[in-house]
N, C-alpha and C positions, 0 to 999 in steps of 0.2 A: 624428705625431712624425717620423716621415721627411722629410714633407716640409720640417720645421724644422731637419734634421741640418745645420747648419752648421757646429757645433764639430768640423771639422777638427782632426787634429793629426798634426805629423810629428815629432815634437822627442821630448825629456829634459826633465826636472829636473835643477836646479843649487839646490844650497844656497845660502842667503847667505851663509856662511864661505868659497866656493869662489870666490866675485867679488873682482872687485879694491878692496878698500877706498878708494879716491881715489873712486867711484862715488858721488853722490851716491842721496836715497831714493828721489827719481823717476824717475832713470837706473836705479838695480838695481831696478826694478818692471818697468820697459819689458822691459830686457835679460830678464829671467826667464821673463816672457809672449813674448818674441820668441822665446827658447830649446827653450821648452814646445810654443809651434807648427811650429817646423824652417819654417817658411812664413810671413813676415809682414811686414807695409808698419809703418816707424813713421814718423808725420805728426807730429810735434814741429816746435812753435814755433821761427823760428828764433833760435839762443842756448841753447836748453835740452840742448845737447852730443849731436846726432847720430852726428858722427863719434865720439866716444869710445865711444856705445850701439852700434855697426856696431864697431867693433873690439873690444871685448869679447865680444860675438856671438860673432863671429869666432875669437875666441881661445877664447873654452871649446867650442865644436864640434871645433877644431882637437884639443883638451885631454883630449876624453872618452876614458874606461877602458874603459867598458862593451866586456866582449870579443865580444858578439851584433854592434856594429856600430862597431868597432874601425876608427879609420883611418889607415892606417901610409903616413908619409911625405907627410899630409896637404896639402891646397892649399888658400886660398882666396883669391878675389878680389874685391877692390872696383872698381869703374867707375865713372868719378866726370870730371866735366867737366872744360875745357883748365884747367891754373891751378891746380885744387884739391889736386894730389897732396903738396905740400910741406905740408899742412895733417894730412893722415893720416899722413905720414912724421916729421912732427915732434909729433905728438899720442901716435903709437904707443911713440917716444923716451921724449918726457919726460914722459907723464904714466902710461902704464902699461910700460912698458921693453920694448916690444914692436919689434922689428926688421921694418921695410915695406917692401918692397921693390917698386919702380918698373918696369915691364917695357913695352915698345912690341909686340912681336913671341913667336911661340911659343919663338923660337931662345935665349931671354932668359931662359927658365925654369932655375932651378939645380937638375940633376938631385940626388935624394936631402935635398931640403933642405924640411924641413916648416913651411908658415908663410905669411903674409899677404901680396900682392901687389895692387898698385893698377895700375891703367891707364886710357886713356883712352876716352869711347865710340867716336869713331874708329879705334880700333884692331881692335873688337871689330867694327863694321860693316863695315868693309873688309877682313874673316875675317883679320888679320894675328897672332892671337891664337885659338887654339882654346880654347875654354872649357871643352868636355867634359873638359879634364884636370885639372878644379876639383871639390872636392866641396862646397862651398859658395862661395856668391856674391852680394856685397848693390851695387842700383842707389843710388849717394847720388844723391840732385837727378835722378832718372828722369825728372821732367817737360821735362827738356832734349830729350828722344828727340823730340819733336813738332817739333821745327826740322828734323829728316831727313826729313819730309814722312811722312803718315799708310802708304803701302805698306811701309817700311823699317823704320817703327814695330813694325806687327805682325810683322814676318819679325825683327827683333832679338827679340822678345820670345819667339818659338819656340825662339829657341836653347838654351837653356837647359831641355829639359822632361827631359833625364838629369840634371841636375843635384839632390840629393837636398836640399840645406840653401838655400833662398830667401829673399832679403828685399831689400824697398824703403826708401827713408827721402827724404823729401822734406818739407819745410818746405810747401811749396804745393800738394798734390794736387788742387786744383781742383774740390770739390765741383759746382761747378757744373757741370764738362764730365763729366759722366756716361759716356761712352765711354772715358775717361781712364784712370778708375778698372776699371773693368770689363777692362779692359786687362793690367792688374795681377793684378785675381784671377785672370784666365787663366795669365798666368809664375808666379804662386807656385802653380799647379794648386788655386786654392779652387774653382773652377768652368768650367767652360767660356764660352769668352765666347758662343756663340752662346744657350746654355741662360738664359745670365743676363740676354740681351737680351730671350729669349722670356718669362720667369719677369716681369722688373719693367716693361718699357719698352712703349709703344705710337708709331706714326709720328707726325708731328707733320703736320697736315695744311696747317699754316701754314707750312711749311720746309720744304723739301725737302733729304733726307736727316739732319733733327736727331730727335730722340728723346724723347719727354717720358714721364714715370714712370708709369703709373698712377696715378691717386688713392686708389684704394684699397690699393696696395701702397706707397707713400709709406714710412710711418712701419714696415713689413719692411724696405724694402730699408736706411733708415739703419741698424737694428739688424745688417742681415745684415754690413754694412760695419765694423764694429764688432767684428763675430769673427771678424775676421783683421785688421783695421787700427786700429791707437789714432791717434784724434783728439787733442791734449794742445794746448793752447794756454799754459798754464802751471801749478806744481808743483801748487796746490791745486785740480786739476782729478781729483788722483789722492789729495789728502788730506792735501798737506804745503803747510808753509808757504810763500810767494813771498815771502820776505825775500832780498833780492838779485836777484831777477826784476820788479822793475817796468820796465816799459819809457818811456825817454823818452820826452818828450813829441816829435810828429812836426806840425811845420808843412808845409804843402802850398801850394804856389802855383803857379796857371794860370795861365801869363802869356802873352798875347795879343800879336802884332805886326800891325802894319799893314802891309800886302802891295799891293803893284800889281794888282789885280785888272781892268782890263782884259784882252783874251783877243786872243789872233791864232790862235784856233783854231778848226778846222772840226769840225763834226756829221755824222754819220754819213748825212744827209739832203743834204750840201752845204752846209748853210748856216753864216754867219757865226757866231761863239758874239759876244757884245756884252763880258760881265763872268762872269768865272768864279765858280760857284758853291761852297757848300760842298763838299766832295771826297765821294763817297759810295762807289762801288766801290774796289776795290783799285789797278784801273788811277789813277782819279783821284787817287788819295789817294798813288800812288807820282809822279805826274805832281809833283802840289803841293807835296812834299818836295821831288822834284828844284828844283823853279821860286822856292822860298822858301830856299835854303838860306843866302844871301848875309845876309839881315836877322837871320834868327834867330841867325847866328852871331855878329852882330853886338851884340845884343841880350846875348847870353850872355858876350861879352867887355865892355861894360858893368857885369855882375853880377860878372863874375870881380875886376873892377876896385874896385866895391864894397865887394866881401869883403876884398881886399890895403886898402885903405883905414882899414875897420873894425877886422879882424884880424893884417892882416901877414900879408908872405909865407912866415912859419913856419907859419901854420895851414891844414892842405893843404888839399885839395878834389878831389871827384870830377867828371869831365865826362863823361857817356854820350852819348852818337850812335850812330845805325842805318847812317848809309851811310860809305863811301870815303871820297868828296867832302866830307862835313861834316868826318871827321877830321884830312884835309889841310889845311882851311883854317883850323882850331882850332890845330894844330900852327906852321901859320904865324902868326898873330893871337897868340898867346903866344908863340912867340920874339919878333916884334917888338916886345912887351914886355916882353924881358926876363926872364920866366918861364918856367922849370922846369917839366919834364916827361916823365911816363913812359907812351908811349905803344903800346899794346897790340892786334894786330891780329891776323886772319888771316894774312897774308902770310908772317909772322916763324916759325921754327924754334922749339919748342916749350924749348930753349935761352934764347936771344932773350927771349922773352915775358918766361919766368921772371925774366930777369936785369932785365928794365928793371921788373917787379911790386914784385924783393924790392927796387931802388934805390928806390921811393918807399915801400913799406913800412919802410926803413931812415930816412927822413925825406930823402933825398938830394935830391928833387923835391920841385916845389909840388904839383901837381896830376896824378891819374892819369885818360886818355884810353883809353874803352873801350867796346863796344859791349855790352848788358847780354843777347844770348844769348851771349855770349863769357864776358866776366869776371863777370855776374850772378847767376851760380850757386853757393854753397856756400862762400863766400871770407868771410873775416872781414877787415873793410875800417874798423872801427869806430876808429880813429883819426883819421876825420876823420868832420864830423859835418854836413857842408854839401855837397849835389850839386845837378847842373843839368844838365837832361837839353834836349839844340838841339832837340827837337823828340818828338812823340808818335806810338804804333804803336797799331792794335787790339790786339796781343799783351799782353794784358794779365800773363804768364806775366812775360812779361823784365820787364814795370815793375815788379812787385809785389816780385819775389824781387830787384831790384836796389835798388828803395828799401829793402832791409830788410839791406844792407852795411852802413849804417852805423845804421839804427835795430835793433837787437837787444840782447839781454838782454848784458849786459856794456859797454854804451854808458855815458860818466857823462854828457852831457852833451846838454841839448836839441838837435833832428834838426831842419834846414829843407833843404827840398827844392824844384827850380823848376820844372816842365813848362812849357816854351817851346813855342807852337803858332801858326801863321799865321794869321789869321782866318780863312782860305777853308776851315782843318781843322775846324771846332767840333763838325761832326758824327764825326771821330775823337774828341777829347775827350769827349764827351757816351756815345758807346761805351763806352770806358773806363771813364765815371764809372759806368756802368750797372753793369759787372763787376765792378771795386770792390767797387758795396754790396754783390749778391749773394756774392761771397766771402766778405764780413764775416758777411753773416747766416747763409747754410748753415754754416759753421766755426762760428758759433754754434750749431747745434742738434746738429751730431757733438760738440759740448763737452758740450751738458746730456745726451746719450747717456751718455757715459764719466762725467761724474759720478754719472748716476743707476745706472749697472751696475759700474763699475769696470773692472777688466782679467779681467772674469770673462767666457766666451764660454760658458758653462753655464749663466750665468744668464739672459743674454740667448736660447738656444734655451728653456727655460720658458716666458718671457715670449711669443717666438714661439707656442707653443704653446697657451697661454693666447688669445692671441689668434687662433687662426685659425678661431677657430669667426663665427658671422654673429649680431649684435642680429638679434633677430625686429619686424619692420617689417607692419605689415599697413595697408592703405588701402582704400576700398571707396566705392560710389557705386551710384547706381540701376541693378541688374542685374547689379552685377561684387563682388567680393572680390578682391583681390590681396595677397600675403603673399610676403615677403621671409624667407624661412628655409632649413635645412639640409632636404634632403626626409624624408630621412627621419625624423626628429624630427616636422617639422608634420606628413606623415599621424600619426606615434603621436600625438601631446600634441594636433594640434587640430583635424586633419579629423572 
């Protein structure tokens, strides 16, 4: 039984009359089991209203009487990508009358004033912002933190271990990057990471430095994932009905360009290269981007051209790019036609950004220009329903969570989408397509987890428990017996 203690818990009870009645059935379930744990990742589909589960959170920790752990003059904050803050500032308004207030800096906090603040992860990595003056704090879209580079990763995630009221909410947790997650349980203190690497994980003897599960702790480690993290992919995952949660349909297209593939490049050996091959390392594959960028752009202002043809220049569109270069010359290539645009970058004052986001979010622009770890995260973009991405990353994190701007639950309207790639990348694409499935199918099996346990993490330690005993295996051949059992058991029962 110890070994199975997983039911963690830091939290309270909330009545369902204490929640905000705007809350739908699968939000006030989530919000209740987040509350119960004071610790806890929510992985909601995106569309099934994070931000509102993260501000109600928020607001009843803020709310609590109980005079044992009474908090006078309360704080909490949200940290949540460039972009997104206008999204919890106008959710907290109008849908639960909740006052959000926006802060860059420690100097920004309004002494004596008890209540909700957002900011940005930048803020919080370049220590401009002390956290320890929070009694609770929820990561929206945490999986951003992996673009700081994996050192920065873990030293953000430390910060917070005086912090008593934790939680995550990310749409893409990444089943597959198991380090990821593990990540996670270490900031909300479900575990320690190095205990959880030794408990599930063995080396990968085929990677150096990747991790593979155990086979036989497999089907623990998803249940253990489970009681502290809800997997929800949509309502009737938890019991209720998905009328209003279908998701449009989503068309995908690879679209390939023809590239100059001869080479004027040298081998590490001296020799001539004749024809460049598929791009395989990082270096190649940043080389082939830089070397193709001129067609693909070209390629994508064709499609752009397409779309204004079909649809008119009222019906906006999104254009994603990873580098500089490709934004500069989209931004030119659409003024020379005459087309509208709100283009969003690093460079621009966090002012700036906003003001040219909400001009095409206002309908003022055709098309919105943005790199998809920038604007990819947590934005609700679904008024247009058509993007085109100049080119393809391994990051399969920015593709996924940026194609799903405008495919998400509040969409009316069928989703096509265009990865534009050079031929010499197919072995980036083919990457990609690998990560994909695997996403699709692990999120698969955290689904039939949480339907088969619910949001109960007492059930699922039983179950643990139930299970950690060993089937009795026994095999034998001339001269040997061998038996697969608990020891002590097989001397009682069969020596």
């Amino acid at each position: 039984r110890e070994k199975v203690a997983f039911d963690k818990r830091f939290g309270f009870d909330v009545r369902d009359e204490d929640l905000h009645p705007i809350l739908l059935p699968h939000q006030r379930d989530i919000v209740k089991w987040a509350i119960a744990g004071g610790r806890r990742a929510i992985f909601a589909k995106f569309g099934l209203g994070k931000s509102i589960m993260q501000l109600e959170v928020l607001r009843q920790v803020l709310a609590r009487e109980h005079t044992d752990m009474r908090i006078d003059n309360g704080r909490a904050l949200i940290i949540a990508p460039l972009g997104v803050r206008g999204e919890f500032i106008r959710d907290g308004r109008e849908l639960l009358g909740v006052e959000v207030r926006f802060i860059r800096r420690t100097e920004e906090i309004t002494p004596g004033w008890s209540g909700i603040y957002v900011t940005n992860y930048e803020s919080v990595r370049d220590r401009k912002l002390d956290v320890t003056l929070f009694d609770a704090v929820s990561l929206d879209e945490a999986s951003v933190l992996r673009s700081f580079g994996s050192k920065t990763y873990q030293e953000f995630l430390g910060m917070f271990d005086s912090i008593p009221y934790r939680f995550v909410a990310t749409a893409t947790p990444s089943p597959n990057r198991h380090k990821e997650l593990i990540h996670y349980a270490g900031f909300l203190g479900i575990m320690d990471t190095g205990q959880s690497l030794t408990q599930f994980f063995q080396r990968d003897s085929s990677k150096a430095g990747n991790l593979k599960l155990y086979p036989h702790k497999e089907r623990e480690f998803w249940l253990w994932l489970n009681t502290w993290a809800c997997f929800v992919q949509k309502p009737s995952d938890l019991g209720y009905s998905d009328e209003g949660y279908d998701l449009p349909s989503l068309a995908v297209d690879w679209d390939s360009v023809e590239v100059e593939i001869r080479s004027d490049q040298v081998d590490r050996d001296g020799q001539g290269v004749l024809v460049r091959a598929g791009a395989k390392s990082l270096i190649d594959t940043s080389r082939e981007k830089r070397e193709t960028i001129v067609p693909r752009v070209a390629r994508m202002l064709s499609l752009v051209r397409e779309h204004v043809e079909n649809h008119g220049a009222d019906d906006q569109i999104i254009l994603w790019c990873d580098l500089n270069a490709e934004q500069d010359l989209i931004e030119k290539m659409l003024t020379a036609e005459g087309l509208s645009f709100s283009s969003v970058h690093g460079g621009l004052d966090d002012e700036e950004g906003e003001r040219r986001l909400e001009a095409w979010r206002n309908r003022e622009t055709f098309a919105l220009i943005g790199k998809p770890v920038q604007l990819g995260q947590g934005m609700n973009l679904q008024q247009s329903n058509r993007a085109i991405y100049v080119g393809v990353t391994h990051k399969f994190n920015d593709t996924i969570q940026s194609v799903h701007r405008i495919q998400r639950f509040g969409q009316k309207r069928a989703c096509s989408v265009t990865l534009i790639y050079a031929e010499t990348e197919s072995e980036v694409r083919d990457s990609l397509l690998t990560k994909w499935e695997e996403h699709d199918k692990l999120t698969d099996t955290m689904s039939d987890v949480i339907r088969e346990f619910g949001l109960n993490p007492t059930a699922i330690s039983a179950a643990l428990t139930r299970a950690m005993g060993v089937e009795r295996v026994e095999e034998s051949g001339h001269g040997w017996t061998l038996a697969l059992n608990d020891c002590v058991i097989e001397t009682r029962d069969h020596m």
